[in-house]
N, C-alpha and C positions, 0 to 999 in steps of 0.2 A: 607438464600436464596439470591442468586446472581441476577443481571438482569439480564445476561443472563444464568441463571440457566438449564440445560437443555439442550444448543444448542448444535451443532457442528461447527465450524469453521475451516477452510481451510486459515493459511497464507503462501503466498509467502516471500519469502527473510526475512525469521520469524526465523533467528538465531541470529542477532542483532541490533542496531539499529532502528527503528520506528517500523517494524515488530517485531524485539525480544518483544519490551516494550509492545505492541499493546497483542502479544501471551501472556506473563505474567499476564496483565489485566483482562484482559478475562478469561483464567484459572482463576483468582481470584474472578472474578465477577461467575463463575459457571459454563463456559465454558468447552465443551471437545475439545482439539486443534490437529489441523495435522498441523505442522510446515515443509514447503520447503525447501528447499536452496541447493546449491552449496556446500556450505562452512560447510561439515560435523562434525568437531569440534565443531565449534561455536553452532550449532545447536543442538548437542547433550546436549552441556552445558546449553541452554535455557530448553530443556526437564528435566534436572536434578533439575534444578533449579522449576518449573514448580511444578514437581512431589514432591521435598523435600516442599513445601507449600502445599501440598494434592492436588493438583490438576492432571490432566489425559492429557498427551500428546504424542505425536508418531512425528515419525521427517521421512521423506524418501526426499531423494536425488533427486534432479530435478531440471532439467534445463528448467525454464521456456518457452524456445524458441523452446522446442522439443514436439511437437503434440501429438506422439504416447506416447513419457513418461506423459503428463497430464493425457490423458486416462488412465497410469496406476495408476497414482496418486488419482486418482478420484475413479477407482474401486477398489483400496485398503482404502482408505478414507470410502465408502459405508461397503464395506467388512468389517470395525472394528467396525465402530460405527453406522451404518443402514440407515444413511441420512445426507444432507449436510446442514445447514440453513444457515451459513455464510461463505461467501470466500472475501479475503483482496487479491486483488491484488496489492501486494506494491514493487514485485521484481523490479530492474531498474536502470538505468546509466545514468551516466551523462559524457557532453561535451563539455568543454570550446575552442569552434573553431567559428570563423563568418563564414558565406556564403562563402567568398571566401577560409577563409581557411581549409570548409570540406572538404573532400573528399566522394566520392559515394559511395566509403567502411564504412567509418565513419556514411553517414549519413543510410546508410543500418544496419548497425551491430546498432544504436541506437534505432530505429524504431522495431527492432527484437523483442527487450527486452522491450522496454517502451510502444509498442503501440500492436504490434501482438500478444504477449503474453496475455497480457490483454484482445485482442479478444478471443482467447481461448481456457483460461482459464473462462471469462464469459459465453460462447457459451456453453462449457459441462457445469457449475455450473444450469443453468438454463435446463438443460436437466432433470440434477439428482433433483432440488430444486422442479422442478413443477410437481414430481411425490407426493411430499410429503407436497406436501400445504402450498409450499413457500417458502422464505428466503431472504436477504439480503447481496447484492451483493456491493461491497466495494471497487472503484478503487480509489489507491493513484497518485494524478496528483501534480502536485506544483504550486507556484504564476504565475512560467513561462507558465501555460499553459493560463494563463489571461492575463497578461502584455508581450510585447514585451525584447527581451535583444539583445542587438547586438552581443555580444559574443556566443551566445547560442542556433543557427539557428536550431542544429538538435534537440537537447533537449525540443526550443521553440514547436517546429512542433510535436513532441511526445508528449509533454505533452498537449497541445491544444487538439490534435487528442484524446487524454482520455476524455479531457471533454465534447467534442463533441457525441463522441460516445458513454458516458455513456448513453445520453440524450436520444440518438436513440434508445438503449437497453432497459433504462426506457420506453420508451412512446410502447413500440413493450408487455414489459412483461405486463402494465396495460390493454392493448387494446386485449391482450388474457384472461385477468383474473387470470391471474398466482398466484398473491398474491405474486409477486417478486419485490422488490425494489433496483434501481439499483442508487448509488449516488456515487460522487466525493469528495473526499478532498484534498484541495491545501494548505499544509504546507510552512510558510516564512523559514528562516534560523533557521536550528536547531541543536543544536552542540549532534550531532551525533559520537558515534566513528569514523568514517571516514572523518567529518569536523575536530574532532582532530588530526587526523593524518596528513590531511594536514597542519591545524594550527602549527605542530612541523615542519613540512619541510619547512615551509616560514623563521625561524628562525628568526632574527632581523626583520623581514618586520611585523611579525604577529602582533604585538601589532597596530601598524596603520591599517592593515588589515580590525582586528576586532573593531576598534573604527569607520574608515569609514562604514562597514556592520549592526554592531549595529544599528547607527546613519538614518540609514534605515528604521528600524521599532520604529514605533512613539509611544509606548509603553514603550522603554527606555533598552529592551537587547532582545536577541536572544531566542528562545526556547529549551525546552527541549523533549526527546521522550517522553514521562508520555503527554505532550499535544497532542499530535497526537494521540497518545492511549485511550487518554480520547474521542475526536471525534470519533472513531473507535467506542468505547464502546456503544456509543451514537446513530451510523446508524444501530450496531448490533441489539441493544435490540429495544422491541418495544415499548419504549419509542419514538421511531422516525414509529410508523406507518405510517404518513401521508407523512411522506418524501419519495420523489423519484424523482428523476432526479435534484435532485438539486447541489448547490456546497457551499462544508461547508468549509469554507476558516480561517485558523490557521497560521495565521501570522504578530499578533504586528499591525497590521493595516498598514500593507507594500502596501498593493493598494489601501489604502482608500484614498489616495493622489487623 
């Protein structure tokens, strides 16, 4: 028996990286998963992988930013497995530009994906959750939505905007009685297949790179996705009954400065 033995859960951008490792967990902890993504390859290799461990997963294509495709995502979600208890909102982008150097396109097409999406996708999750007596609602935000960066004006305002709003979401499901718990997690640096990939294209630079980023979390290195996953695993099951609205922060002690 799993902790979350039973459930269902719903990730976005759940083909690799924090989402991939997050859907594998979960499946392993007892999970049935609907995994999102764009990136139909990756995603399917997450389900195989998923499935060769005995666990039960489904993958459908979705572009988080698209309204009507969540709704279908949702009523085929419902359709296979009869209700929803957990949804991970973790699709999202990122954008290394300062204020002056975003642009209105830039900071629009970031807020699409980090901030609107998230609305929703919580908006129906809680539609479909409080027919069935609950569940647990999971946005992934980062340090940046706590701490300032100057580099990171649209990303900062995105990711804030999660943490804020989960809060609102929280205090709205307890005050109807939903039995829906709505919480944030803000992950520090975590070497992601996509931080590696960029760590390959800084070439000579990366090793100073990674020594100044490290050097960051007072912990002593970066993390991995299994941390993030593990937080996941922890607002899914109810283990975390009491939690709601709060912000579970995984990251080396990068703000505890």
């Amino acid at each position: 028996m799993g902790v979350v033995d039973g459930k269902v859960a719903l990730i976005t951008g759940g083909a690799k990286g924090l989402g991939g490792a997050s859907a594998r967990l979960l499946a392993k902890e007892g999970a049935k998963l609907v995994i999102t993504d764009i990136d139909e390859a990756e995603a399917e290799k997450n389900v195989a992988a998923i499935e060769k461990e005995g666990g039960e997963a489904v993958f459908f294509k979705h572009d988080v930013t698209d309204e009507e495709g969540w709704g279908e995502v949702m009523a085929k979600s419902l359709e296979r497995f009869g209700k929803l208890d957990v949804l991970v909102n973790n699709a999202g982008v990122g954008l290394i530009r300062s204020v002056e150097d975003t642009t209105l396109d830039q900071w629009r097409w970031v807020m699409k994906i980090n901030l609107e999406a998230v609305f929703i996708g919580t908006k129906l999750a809680i539609l479909a959750m409080k027919e069935t007596g609950g569940g647990s609602i999971i946005n992934i935000s980062s340090i940046e939505g706590i701490i300032g960066d100057e580099s990171a004006a649209a990303y900062n305002a995105s990711k804030g905007g999660v943490r804020i709003f989960t809060k609102s979401a929280a205090l709205h499901c307890g005050r109807q009685g939903y039995g829906i718990r709505v919480n944030s997690i803000h992950p520090g640096y975590i070497r992601t297949p996509l931080m590696e990939k960029g760590i390959k294209k800084m070439g000579d630079r990366a090793d100073a790179w990674l020594e100044r980023v490290t050097a960051l979390h007072p912990i002593g290195h970066l993390g991995e996705p299994n941390d993030i996953a593990n937080g996941v695993l922890y607002l899914a099951s109810d283990g975390s009954k009491f939690v709601t609205g709060s912000e579970l922060v995984i990251d080396g002690g990068y703000t505890a400065r």
